[in-house]
C-alpha positions in Angstrom: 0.0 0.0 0.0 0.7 3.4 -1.1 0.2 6.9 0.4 -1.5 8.2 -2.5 -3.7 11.8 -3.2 -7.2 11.9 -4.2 -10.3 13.6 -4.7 -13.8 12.3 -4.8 -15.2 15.8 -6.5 -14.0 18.7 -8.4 -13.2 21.5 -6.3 -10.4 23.9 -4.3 -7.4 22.2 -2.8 -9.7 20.8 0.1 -11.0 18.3 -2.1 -7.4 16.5 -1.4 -7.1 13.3 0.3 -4.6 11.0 1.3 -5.8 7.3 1.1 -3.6 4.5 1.1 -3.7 2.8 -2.1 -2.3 -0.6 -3.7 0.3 -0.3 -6.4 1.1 -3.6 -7.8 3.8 -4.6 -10.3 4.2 -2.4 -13.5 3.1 -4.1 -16.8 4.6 -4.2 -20.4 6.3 -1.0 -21.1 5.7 0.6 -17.3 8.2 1.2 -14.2 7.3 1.4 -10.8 8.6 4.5 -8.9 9.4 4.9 -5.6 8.9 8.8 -5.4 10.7 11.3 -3.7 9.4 14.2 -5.1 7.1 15.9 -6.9 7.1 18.9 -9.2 3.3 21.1 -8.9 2.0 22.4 -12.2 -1.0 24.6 -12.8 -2.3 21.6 -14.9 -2.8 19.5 -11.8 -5.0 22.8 -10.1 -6.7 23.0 -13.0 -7.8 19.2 -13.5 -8.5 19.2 -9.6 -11.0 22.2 -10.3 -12.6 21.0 -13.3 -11.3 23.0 -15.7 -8.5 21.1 -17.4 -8.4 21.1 -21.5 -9.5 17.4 -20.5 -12.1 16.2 -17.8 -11.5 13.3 -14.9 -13.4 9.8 -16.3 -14.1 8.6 -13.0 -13.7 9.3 -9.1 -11.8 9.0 -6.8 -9.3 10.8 -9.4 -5.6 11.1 -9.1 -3.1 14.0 -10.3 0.4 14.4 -10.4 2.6 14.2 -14.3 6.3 15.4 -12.8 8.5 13.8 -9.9 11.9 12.4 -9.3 12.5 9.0 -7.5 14.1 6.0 -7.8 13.2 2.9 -10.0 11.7 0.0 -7.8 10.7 -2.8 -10.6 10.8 -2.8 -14.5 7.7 -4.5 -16.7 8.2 -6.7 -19.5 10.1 -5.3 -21.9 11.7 -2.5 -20.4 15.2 -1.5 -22.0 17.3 1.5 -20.6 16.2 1.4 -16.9 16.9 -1.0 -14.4 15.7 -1.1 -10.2 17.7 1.5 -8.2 18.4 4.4 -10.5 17.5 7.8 -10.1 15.1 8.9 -12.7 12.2 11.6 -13.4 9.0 12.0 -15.1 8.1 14.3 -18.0 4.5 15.5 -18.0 3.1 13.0 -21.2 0.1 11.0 -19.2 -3.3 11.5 -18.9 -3.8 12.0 -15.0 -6.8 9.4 -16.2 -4.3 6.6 -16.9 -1.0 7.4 -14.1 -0.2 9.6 -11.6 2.5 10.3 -9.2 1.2 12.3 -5.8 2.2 9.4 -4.4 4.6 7.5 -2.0 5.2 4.6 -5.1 3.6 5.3 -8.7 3.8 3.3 -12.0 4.3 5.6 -15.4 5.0 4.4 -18.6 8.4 4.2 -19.3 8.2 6.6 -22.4 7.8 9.5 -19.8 10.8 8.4 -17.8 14.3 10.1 -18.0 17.6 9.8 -16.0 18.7 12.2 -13.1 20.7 14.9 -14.7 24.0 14.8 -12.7 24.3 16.9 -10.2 20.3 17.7 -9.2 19.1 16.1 -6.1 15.4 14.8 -6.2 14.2 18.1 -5.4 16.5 20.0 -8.4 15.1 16.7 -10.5 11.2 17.2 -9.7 11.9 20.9 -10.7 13.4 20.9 -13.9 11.8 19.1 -16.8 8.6 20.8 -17.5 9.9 24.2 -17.0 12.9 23.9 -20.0 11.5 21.3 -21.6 8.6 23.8 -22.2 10.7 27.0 -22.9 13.6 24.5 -25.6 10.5 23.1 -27.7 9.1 26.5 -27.9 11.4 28.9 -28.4 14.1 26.5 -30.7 11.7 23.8 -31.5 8.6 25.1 -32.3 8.8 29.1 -33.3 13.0 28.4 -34.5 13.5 31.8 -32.5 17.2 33.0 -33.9 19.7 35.0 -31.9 19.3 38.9 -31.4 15.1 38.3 -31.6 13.8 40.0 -28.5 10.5 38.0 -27.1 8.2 38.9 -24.2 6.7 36.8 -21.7 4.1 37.1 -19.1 3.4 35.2 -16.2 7.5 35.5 -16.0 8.2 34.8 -12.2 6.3 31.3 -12.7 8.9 28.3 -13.2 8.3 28.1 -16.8 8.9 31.8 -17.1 11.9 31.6 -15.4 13.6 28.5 -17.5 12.3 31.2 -20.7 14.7 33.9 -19.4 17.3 31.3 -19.0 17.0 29.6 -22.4 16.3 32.8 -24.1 19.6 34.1 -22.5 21.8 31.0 -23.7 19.9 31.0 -27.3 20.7 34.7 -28.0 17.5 36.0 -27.4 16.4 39.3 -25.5 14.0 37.9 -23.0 11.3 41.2 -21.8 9.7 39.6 -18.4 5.8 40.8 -17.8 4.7 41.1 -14.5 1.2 43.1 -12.8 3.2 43.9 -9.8 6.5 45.6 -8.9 7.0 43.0 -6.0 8.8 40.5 -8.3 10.8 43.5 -10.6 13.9 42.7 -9.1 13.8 39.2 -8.8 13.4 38.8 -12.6 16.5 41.2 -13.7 18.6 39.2 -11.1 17.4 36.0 -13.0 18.3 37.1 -16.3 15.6 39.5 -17.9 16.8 42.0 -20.1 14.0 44.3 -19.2 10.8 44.4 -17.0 7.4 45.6 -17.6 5.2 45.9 -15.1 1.5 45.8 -16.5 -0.5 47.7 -14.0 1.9 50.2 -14.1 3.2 50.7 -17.2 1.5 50.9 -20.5 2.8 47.6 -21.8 3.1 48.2 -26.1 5.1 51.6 -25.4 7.6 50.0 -23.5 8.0 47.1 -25.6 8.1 49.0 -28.7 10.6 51.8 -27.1 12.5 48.5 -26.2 12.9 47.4 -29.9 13.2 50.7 -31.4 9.7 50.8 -32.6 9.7 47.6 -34.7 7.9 45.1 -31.6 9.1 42.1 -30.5 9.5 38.5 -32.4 7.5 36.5 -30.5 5.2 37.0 -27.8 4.8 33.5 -25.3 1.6 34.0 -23.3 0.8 32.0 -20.5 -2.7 34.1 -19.9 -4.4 34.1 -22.6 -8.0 36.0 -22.2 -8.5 39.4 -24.3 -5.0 40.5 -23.1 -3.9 38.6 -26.7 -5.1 41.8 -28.6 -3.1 44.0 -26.5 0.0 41.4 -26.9 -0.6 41.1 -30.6 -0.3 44.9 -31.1 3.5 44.5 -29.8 4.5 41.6 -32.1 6.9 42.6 -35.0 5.2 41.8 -38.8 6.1 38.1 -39.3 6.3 37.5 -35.7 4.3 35.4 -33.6 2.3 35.1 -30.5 2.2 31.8 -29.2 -0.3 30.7 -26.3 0.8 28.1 -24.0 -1.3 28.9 -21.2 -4.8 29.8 -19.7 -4.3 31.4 -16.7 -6.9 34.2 -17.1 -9.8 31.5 -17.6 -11.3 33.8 -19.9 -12.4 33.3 -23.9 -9.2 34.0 -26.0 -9.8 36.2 -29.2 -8.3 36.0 -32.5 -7.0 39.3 -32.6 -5.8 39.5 -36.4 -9.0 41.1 -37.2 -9.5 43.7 -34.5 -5.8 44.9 -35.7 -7.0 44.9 -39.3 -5.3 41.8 -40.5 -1.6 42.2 -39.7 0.8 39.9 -40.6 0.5 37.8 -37.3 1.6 34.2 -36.5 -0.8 32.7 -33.7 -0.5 29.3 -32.6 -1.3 27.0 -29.6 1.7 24.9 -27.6 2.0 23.1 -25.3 5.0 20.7 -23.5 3.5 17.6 -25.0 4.0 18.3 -28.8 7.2 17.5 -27.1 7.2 14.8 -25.2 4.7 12.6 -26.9 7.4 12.6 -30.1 10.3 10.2 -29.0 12.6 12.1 -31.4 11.7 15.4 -30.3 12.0 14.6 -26.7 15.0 13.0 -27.2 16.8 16.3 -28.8 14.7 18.3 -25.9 16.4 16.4 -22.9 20.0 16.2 -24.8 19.4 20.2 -24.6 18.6 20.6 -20.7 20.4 17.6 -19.6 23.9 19.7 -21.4 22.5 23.1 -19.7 22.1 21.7 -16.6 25.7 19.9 -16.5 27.4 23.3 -17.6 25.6 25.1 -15.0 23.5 27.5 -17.5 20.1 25.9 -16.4 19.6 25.7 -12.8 15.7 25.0 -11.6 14.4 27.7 -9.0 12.7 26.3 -6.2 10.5 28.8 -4.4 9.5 26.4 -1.7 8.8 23.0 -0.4 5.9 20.9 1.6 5.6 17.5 2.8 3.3 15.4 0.8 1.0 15.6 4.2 0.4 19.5 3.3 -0.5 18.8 -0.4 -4.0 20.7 -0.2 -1.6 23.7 1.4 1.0 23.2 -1.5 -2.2 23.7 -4.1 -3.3 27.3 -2.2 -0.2 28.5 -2.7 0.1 27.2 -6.1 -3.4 29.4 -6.5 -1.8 32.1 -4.6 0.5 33.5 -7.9 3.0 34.1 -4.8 6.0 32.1 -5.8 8.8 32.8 -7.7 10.0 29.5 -9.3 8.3 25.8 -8.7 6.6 24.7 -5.8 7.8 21.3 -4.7 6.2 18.5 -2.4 9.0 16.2 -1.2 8.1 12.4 0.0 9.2 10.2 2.8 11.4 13.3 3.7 
């Protein structure tokens, strides 16, 4: 039996339960995990809640895509992986099918990669989703090229973070976009170039002053909402604005024709164009796995519970207080 979270309804972070559950042996293709930590992602609030771009099939339900632990059995047919090495999990699961808020967890072994030396569980629960998300966009997906300036909101979140710092090493000019000036100084120590801070500032002057009147290249906007026609004004012709979020929970326009048909790239992305392609994923983790070892990519940690204080963990996930990833550690 497992420690193992929860929830019998959709609702806020008091819907979370610990039960203990039975794990079993892992099947064809699967590993057993015994976990020792576990990185929070927005997803997981938002499938908790109801919300999610997909729905839970059946309760009691279970969340968790991202932790790091060690390898306790390997099903049949498992190649690469064998009992007592340190591994993580990539976000590539349906939360209907595996899950890992959880003492021991089984995932499919196509979502399993090795510790990166030198992280510790916690550094290894951190670091995936965040630059995995921000290599596959920005060289992957958009082919960003050195000197291009993007902007990105939501920037003190972990993924906004790993942005700056693969912006930085790409030869990009990362702008950080913030609402408050409480997190100003914390994102120019982490790398940004420049910082805007929305409720303060009117956001397309100070990008276009920034890029000597031209906007920026690409746009990567975690919001989403009616803020894209304000972030679309700011994009340089040919550039794109690229949603990889819904944090405003709000209807996202099309903007092109508000703005009178510009010459605007839109698209949708999100980490699992990534890691649902072997061949992509496999370039993706070469990347972070090499900035990670040279000391370029470094995970920031804002704080962590025990897996006892996993509703608390999802307040302040809610909260929009941290700076970095919130992590839930297990068995200490």
């Amino acid at each position: 039996m497992a420690t193992t979270v929860v929830f019998h309804e959709y609702g806020g972070p008091e819907v979370l339960r610990l039960v203990d559950v039975p794990v079993g042996e892992p099947g064809p293709g699967e590993i057993r995990v015994r976990v020792q930590a576990i990185g929070l992602n927005r997803a997981e609030s938002l499938f908790r809640a109801g919300i999610y771009i997909e729905q839970a099939r059946s309760f009691p339900a279970r969340l968790g895509g991202e932790c790091a632990g060690v390898v306790e059995a390997v099903g049949p047919g498992v190649t690469g992986f064998a009992p007592g090495e340190e591994i993580s999990t990539v976000p590539q699961f349906s939360y209907n099918d595996y899950a890992v808020y959880a003492e021991q967890a089984i995932v499919p072994v196509s979502a399993v990669v090795h510790r990166p030396h030198g992280l510790d569980a916690v550094g290894a629960a951190a670091v995936w989703m965040p630059y995995l998300t921000a290599y596959s966009a920005l060289a992957d997906t958009v082919g960003a090229r050195p000197g291009d300036t993007v902007a990105l909101n939501a920037a003190s979140s972990s993924a906004g973070l790993a942005l700056i710092d693969v912006a930085n090493h790409l030869g990009l000019r990362p702008i950080a976009l913030t609402r408050t000036a409480e997190k100003k100084d914390a994102l120019l120590k982490h790398g940004a170039a420049e910082v805007v801070v929305t409720d303060h500032e009117n956001q397309l002057d100070r990008l276009l002053r920034a890029t000597g009147g031209r906007g920026v290249e690409l746009v990567m906007d975690a919001v989403a909402g009616p803020g894209v026609t304000d972030l679309a004004r700011a994009v340089a012709p040919g550039g794109t604005l690229l949603v990889y979020g819904g944090l405003s929970g709000q209807p996202t326009p099309y903007p092109g024709l508000t703005l009178g048909l510009p010459a605007l790239n839109m698209r949708s992305f999100t980490v699992l164009e990534t890691t649902r392609d072997p061949e992509r994923l496999r370039r993706a983790v070469a990347f972070v796995a090499a900035g990670v070892r040279s000391g370029a990519f470094r995970p920031v940690v804002d704080r962590t519970l025990d897996l006892a204080d996993i509703a608390e963990a999802h307040w302040y996930l809610e909260s929009n207080a941290q700076v970095g990833k919130i992590v839930v550690t297990v068995g200490g």
